[in-house]
VOKOL-689512 format. One record per residue: residue number from 1; x, y, z of N, C-alpha, C in turn. Coordinates in Angstrom, 3 decimals, always signed. Example, Ala and Ser with C-alpha at 12.3 -4.5 7.8 and 13.67 -1.06 7.14 Angstrom:
k|n_X|n_Y|n_Z|ca_X|ca_Y|ca_Z|c_X|c_Y|c_Z
1|+13.190|-5.690|+7.800|+12.300|-4.500|+7.800|+13.200|-3.300|+7.800 .
2|+12.850|-2.250|+7.080|+13.670|-1.060|+7.140|+12.900|+0.030|+7.870 .
This chain:
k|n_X|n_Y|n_Z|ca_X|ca_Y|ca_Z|c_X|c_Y|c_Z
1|-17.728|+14.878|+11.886|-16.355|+15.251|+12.143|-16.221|+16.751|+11.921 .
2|-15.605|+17.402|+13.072|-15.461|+18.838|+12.806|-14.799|+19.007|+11.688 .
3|-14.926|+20.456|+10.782|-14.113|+20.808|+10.088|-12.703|+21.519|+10.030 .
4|-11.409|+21.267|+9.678|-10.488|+22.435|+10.292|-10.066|+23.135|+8.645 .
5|-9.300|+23.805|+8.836|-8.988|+24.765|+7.519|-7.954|+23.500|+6.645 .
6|-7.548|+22.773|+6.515|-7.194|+21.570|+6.143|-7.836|+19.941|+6.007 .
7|-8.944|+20.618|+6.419|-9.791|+19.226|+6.131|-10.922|+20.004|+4.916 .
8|-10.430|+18.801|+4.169|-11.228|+18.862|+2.589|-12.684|+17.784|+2.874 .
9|-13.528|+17.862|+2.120|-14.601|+17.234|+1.618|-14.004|+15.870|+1.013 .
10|-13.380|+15.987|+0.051|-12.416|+15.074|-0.872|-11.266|+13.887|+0.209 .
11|-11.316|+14.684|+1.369|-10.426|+13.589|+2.220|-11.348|+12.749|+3.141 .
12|-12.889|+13.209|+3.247|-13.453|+12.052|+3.605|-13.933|+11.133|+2.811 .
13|-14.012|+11.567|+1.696|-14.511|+10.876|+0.530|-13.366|+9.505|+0.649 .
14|-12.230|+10.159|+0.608|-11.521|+9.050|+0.337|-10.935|+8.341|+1.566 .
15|-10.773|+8.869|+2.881|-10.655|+8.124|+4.267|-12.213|+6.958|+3.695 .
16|-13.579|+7.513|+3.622|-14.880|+6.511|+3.352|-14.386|+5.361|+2.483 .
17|-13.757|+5.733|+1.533|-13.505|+4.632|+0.826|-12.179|+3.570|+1.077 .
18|-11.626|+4.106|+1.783|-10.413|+3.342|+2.391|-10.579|+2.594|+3.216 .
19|-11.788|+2.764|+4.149|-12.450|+2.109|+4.798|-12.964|+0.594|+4.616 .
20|-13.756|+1.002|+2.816|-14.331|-0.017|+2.559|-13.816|-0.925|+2.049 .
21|-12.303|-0.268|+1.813|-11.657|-1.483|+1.033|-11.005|-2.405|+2.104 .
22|-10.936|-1.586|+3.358|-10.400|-2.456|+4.399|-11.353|-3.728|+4.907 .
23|-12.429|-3.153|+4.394|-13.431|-3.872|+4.795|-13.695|-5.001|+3.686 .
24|-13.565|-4.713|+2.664|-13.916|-5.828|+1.432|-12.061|-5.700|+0.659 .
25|-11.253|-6.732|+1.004|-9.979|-6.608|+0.593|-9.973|-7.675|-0.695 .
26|-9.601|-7.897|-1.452|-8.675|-8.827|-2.707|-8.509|-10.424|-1.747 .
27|-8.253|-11.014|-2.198|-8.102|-12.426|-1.631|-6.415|-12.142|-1.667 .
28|-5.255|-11.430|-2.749|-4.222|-11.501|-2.437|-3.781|-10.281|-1.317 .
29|-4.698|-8.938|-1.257|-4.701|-8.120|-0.080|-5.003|-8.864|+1.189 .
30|-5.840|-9.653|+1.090|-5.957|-10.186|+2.025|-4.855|-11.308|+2.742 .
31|-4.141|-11.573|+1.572|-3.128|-12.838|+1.793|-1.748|-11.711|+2.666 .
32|-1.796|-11.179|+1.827|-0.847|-10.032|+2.381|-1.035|-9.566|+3.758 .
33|-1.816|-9.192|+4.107|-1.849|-7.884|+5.280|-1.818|-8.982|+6.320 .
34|-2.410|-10.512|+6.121|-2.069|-11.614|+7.096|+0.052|-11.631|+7.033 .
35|+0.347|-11.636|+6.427|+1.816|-11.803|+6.626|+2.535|-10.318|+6.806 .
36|+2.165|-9.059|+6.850|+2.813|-7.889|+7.493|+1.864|-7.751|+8.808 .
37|+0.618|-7.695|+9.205|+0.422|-6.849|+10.198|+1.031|-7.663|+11.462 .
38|+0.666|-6.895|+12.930|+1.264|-7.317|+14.006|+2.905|-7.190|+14.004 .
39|+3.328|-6.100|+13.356|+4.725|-6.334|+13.335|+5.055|-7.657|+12.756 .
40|+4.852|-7.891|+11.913|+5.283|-9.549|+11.714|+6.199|-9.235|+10.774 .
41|+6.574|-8.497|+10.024|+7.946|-8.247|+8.839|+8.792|-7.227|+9.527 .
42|+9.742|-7.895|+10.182|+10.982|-7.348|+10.329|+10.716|-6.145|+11.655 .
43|+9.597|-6.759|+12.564|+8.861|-5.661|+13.136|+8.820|-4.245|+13.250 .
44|+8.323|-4.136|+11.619|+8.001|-3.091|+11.211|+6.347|-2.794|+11.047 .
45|+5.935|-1.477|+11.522|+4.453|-1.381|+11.382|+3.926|-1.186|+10.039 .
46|+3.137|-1.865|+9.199|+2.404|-1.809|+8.411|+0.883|-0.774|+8.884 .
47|+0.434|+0.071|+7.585|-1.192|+0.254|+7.841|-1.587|-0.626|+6.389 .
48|-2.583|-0.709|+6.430|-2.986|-1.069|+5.189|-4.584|-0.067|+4.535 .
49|-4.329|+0.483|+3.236|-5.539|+0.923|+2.621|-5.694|+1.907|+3.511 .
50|-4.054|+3.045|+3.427|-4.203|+4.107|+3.961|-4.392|+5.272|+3.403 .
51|-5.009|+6.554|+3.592|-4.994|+7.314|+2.928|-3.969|+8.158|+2.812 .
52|-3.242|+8.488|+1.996|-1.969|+9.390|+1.922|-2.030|+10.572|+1.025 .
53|-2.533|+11.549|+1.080|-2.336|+12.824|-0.369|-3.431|+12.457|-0.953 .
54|-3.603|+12.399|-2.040|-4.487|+11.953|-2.949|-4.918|+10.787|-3.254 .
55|-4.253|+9.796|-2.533|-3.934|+8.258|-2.908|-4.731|+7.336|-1.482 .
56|-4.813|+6.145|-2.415|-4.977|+5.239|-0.969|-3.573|+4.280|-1.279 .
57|-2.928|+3.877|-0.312|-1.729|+3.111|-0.516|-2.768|+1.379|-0.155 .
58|-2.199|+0.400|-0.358|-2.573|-0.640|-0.379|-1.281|-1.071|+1.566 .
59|-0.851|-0.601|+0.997|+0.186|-1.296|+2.362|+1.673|-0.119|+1.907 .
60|+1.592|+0.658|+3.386|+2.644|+1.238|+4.182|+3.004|+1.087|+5.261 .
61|+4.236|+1.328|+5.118|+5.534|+1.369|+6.631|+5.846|+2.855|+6.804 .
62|+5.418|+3.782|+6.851|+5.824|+4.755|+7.268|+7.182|+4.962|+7.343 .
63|+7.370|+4.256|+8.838|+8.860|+4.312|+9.230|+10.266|+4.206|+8.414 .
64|+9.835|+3.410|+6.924|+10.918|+3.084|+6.465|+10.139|+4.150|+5.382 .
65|+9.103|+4.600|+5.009|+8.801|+5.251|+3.452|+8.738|+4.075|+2.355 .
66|+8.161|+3.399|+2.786|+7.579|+1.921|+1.773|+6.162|+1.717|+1.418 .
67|+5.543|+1.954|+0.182|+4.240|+1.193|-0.131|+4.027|+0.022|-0.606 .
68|+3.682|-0.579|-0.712|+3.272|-1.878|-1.437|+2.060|-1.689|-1.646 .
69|+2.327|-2.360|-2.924|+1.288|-1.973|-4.258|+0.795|-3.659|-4.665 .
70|-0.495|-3.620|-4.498|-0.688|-5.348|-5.175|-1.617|-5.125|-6.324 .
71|-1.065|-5.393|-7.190|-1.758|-5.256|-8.780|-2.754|-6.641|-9.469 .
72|-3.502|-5.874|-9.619|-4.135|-6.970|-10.860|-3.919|-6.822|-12.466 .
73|-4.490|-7.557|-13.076|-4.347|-7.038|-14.367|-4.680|-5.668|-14.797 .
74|-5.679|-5.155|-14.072|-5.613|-3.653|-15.051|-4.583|-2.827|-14.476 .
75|-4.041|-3.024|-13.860|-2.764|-2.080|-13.543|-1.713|-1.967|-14.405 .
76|-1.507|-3.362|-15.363|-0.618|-3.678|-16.373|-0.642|-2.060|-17.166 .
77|+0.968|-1.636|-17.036|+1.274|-0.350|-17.844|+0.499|+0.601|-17.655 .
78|-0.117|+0.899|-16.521|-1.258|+1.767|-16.713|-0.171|+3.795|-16.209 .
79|-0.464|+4.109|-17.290|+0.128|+5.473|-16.544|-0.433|+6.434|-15.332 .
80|-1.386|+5.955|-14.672|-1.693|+6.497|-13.275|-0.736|+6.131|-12.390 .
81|-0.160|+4.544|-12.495|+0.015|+3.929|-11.595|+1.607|+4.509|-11.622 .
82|+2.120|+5.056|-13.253|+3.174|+5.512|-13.041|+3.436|+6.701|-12.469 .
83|+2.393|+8.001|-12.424|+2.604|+8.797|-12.176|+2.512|+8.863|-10.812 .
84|+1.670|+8.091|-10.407|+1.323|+7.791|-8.803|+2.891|+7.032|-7.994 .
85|+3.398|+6.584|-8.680|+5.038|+6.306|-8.024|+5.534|+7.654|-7.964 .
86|+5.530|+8.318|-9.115|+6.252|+9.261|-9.093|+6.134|+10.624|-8.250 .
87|+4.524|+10.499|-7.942|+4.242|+11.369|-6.684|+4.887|+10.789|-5.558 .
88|+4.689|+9.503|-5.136|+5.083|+8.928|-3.943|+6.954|+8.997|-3.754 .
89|+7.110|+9.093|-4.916|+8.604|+9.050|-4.765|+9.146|+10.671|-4.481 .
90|+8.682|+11.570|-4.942|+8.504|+12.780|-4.425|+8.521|+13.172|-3.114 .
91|+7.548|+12.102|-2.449|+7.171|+12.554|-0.727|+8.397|+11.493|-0.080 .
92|+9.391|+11.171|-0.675|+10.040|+10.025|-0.261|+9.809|+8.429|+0.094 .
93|+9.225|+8.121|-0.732|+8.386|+6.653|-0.670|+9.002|+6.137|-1.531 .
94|+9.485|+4.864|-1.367|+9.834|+3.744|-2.094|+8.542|+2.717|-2.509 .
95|+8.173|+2.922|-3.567|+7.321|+2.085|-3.727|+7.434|+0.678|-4.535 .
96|+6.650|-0.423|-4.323|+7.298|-2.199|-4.634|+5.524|-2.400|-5.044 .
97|+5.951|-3.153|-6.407|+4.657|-3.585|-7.137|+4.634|-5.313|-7.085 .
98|+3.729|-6.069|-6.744|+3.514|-7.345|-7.066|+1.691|-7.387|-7.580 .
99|+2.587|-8.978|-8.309|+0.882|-9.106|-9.189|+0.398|-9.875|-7.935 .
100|-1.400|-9.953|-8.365|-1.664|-10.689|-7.167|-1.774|-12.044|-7.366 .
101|-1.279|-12.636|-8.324|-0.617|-13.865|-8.218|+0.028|-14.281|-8.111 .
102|+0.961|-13.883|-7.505|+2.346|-13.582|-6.953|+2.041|-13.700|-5.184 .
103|+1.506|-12.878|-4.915|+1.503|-13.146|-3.390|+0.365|-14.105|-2.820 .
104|-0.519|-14.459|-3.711|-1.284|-15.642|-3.767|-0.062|-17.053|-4.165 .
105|+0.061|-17.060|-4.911|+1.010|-18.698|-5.203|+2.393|-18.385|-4.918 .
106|+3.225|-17.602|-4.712|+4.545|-17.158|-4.426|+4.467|-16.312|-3.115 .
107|+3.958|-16.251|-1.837|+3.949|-15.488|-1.361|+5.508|-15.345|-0.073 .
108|+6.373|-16.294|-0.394|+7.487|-16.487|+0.422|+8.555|-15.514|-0.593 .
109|+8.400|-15.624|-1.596|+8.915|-15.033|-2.555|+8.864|-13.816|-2.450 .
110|+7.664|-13.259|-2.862|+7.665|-11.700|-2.508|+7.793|-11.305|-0.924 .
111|+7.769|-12.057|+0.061|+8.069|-11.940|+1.517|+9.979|-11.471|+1.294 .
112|+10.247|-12.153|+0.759|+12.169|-12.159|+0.673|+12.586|-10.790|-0.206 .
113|+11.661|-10.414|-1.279|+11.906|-9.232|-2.057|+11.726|-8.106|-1.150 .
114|+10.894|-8.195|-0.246|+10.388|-7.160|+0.235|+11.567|-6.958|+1.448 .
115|+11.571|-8.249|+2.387|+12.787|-7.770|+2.977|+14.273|-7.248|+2.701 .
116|+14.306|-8.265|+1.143|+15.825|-7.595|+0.998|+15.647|-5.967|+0.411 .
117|+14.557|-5.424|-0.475|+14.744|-4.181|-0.185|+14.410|-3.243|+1.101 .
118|+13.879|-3.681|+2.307|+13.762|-3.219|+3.497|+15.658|-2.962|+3.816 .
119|+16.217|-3.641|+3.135|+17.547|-4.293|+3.780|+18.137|-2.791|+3.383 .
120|+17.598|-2.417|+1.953|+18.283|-1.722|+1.653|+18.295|-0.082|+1.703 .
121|+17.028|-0.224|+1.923|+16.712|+1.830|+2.714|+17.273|+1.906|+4.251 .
């Protein structure tokens, strides 16, 4: 890939790895991106395990400034994950956390959270 005066070393690093997670997803990432992609929520476009800034998002809408975040246990309280909202909320992103047992055994549930805050940006 050519280089331009804005392309870092550090952004293929992490486009490479965004890749792989697309490629090897979570069983609840995986449960997920089956119920947003294809326009299927509110036909709105989802990417999933995109690269954004410094970050890989797990699932964005662009259009509305939405990430979704699917957590496991080590995410519990973790202050990256806070400061990492707080960047995203910066660039105008609304960001929505579920555990991934949540969208594994509840996944109609967090389907309805997600729309009613879609409802609300």
């Amino acid at each position: 890939m050519p280089r331009t005066p804005h392309h870092r070393p550090t952004d293929e690093r992490l486009r490479s790895f965004a890749k792989k997670m697309r490629r090897e997803p979570t069983d609840a990432e995986a449960k997920m991106w089956r119920l947003l992609r294809d326009r299927r929520l509110s036909h709105l476009k989802f990417r999933r395990q995109v690269p954004f800034r410094n970050y890989i998002l797990d699932f964005a809408c662009f259009e509305k400034r939405l990430a979704i975040e699917i957590d496991g246990g080590q995410h519990a309280s973790s202050p990256r994950d806070a400061s990492r909202t707080d960047a995203l909320a910066a660039e105008g992103f609304q960001v929505l956390r579920y555990w991934n047992n949540d969208v594994l055994r509840t996944p109609g549930a967090v389907l309805e959270d997600i729309v009613a805050k879609l409802a609300e940006l």
